[in-house]
C-alpha positions in Angstrom: -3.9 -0.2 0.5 -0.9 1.8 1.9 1.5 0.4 4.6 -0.2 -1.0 7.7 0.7 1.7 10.4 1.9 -1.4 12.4 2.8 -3.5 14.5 5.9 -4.4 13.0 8.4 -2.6 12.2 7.7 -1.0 15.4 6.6 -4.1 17.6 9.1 -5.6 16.3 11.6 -4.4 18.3 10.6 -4.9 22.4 8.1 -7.7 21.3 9.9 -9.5 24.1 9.6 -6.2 26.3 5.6 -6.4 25.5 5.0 -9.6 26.2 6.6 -9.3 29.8 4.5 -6.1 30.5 0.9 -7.7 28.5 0.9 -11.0 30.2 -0.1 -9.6 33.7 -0.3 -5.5 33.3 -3.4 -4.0 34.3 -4.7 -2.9 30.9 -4.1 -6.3 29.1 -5.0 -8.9 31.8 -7.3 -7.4 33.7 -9.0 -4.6 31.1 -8.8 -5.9 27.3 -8.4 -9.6 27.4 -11.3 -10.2 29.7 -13.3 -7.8 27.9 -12.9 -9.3 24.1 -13.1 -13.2 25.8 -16.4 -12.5 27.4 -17.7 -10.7 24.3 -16.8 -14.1 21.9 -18.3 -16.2 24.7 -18.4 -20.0 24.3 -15.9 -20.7 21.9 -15.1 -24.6 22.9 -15.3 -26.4 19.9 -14.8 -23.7 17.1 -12.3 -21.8 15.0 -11.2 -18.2 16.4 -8.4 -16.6 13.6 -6.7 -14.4 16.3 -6.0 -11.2 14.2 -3.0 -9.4 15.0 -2.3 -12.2 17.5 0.9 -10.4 19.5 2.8 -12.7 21.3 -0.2 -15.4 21.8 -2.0 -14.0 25.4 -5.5 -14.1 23.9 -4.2 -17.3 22.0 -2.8 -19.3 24.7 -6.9 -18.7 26.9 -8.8 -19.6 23.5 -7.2 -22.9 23.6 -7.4 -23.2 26.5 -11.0 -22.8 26.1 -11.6 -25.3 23.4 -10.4 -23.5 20.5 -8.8 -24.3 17.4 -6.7 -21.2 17.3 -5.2 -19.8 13.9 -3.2 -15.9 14.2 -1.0 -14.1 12.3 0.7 -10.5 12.9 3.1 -8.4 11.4 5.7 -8.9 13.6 7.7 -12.0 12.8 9.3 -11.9 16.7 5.6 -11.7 17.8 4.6 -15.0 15.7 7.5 -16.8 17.3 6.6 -15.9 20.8 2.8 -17.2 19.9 3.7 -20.2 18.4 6.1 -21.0 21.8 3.2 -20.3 23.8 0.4 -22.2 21.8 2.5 -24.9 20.2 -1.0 -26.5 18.8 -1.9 -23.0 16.9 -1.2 -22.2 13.4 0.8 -19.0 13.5 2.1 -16.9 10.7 3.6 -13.7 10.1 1.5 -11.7 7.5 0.3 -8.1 6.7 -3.3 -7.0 6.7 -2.3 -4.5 3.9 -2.6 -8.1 1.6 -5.3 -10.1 1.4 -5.6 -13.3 3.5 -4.9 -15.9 0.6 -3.9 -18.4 2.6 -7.4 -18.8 4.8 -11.0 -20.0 3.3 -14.0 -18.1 2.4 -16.2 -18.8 5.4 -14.3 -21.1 7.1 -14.1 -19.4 10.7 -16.0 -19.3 13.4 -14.5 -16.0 15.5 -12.6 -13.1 14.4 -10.3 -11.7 17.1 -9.1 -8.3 16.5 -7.6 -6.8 20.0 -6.1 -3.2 20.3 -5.1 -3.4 16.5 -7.4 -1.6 14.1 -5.8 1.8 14.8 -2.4 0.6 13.2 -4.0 -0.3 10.0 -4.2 2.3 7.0 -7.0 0.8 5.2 -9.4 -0.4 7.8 -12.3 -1.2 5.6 -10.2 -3.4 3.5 -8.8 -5.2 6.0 -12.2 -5.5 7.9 -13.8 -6.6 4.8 -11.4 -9.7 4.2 -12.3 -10.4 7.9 -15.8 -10.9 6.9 -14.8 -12.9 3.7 -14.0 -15.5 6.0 -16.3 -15.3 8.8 -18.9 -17.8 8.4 -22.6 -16.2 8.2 -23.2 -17.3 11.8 -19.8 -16.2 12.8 -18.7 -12.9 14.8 -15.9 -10.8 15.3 -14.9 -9.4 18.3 -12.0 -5.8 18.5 -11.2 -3.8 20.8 -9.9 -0.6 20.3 -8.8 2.8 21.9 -11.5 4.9 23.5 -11.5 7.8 21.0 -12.8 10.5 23.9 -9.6 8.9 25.8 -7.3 9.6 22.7 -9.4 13.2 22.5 -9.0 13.9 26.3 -4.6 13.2 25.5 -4.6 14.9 22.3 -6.6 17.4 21.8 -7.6 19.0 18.6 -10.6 18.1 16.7 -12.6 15.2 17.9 -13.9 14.6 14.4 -10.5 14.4 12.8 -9.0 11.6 11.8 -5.4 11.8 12.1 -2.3 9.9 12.7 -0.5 10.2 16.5 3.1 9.7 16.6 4.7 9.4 20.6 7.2 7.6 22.7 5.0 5.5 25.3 6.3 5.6 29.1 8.6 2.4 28.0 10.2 4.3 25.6 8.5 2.6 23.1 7.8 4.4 19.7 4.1 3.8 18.0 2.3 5.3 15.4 -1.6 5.0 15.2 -4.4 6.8 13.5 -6.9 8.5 16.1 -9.9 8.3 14.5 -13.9 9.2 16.5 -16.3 6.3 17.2 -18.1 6.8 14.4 -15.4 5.9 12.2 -15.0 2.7 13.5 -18.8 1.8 12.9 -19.2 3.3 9.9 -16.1 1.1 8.9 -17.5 -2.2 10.2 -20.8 -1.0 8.0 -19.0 -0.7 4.8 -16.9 -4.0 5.3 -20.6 -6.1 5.7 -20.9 -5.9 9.4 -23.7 -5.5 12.0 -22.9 -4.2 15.3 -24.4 -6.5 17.9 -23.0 -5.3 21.0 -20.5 -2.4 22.3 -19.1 -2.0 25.5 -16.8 0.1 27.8 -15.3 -2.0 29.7 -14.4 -2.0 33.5 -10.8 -3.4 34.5 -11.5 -6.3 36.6 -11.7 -6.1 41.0 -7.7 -7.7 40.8 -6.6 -4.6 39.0 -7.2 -2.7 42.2 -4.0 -4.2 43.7 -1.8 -3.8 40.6 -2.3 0.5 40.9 -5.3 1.3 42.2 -6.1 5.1 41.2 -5.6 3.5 37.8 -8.1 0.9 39.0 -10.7 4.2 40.2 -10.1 6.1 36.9 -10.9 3.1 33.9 -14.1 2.7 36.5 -15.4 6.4 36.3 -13.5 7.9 32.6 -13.7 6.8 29.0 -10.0 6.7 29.5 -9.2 3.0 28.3 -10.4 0.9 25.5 -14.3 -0.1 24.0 -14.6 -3.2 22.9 -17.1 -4.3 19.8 -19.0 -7.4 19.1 -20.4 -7.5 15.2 -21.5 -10.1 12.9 -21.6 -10.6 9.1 -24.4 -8.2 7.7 -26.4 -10.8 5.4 -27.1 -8.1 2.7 -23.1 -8.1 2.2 -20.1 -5.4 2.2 -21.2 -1.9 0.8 -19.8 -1.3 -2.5 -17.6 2.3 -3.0 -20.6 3.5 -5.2 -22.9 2.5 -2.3 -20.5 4.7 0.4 -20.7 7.7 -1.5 
């Protein structure tokens, strides 16, 4: 598997910066977050391996939901700022370009995977060791970019997949793949998932008073993020002879 796209080198750097703007910004506390925890549901009691875990947002509401919360991310800044957050998590700084060694076939419960499968080169790979450790009854839960919304900025062909390079409005520099929605399923297929449930979510009402034509767009465009609930296929992971 090539280099993971991100988030670190690239987080890395305002991981500080990102957790100032995530913790209460319209598009992670009032858009993403709400959307990924309603889609994982009840999760008191169980293990939830937060999957590019940031600097510990999702984290810190799992446990305070009941969870037993174990992340990792690429960013070693971001992995301190989770484990300050959620002091009873197990944090680690790791790359989903290599394999997760270090956690147990079929040992968690929930798979969080939030506004992070666009920075990874080998997506099936990494979505397959997700699997490996989901239990059968288990799920995983991403979020991603809306690919019309990345069409809509970008242009070009829909169907392409392509990586986007650009300066966000904090001067931040990232570089993602824009890939269509039928990537990203066909992905979760050949890694040994099941779709269960997709949505496209709708920021929640207190978003209207943080910037309210942003509020009135999410609510009418597929401008934002869609969020994907999918559990282990029982029939397994499709082979490369199998994809072709």
């Amino acid at each position: 598997m090539p280099d993971a796209v991100g988030p670190h080198p690239q987080y890395d750097v305002f991981a500080d910066e990102f957790l100032e703007h995530a913790r209460s910004g319209l598009f992670n506390a009032h858009y993403d977050r709400p959307a990924c925890l309603s889609l994982l549901g009840d999760v008191s009691g169980a293990t939830v391996l937060d999957a590019a875990c940031g600097p510990g947002l999702y984290a810190e509401e799992l446990t305070a939901r009941g969870a037993s919360v174990i992340g990792f991310d690429q960013s070693p800044r971001m992995v301190e700022l989770a484990a300050q957050r959620v002091p009873t998590g197990d944090f680690r700084t790791h790359d989903l370009a290599a394999p997760l060694d270090w956690v147990a076939d079929q040992s968690i419960d929930f798979v969080l995977f939030a506004l992070a499968l666009e920075y990874v080169d080998d997506r099936v790979a990494a979505l397959r060791e997700l699997r490996r450790v989901l239990r059968p009854d288990g799920a995983l839960v991403l979020s991603r970019q809306h690919p019309t919304g990345d069409w809509i900025r970008h242009g070009g062909n829909y169907f392409e997949a392509r990586v986007i390079e650009e300066t966000w409005s904090r001067g931040w520099h990232v570089r993602y793949w824009l890939t269509p929605l039928e990537h990203t399923c066909e992905e979760l297929h050949q890694a040994g998932f099941l779709i269960e449930r997709l949505r496209e979510p709708r920021p929640t009402e207190q978003a209207a008073a943080i910037d309210e034509q942003r509020y009135e767009q999410l609510n009418r465009e597929p401008t934002g993020f869609i969020a994907i609930r999918a559990i282990p296929n029982p029939r397994g992971a499709r082979s490369s002879a199998d994809a072709r």
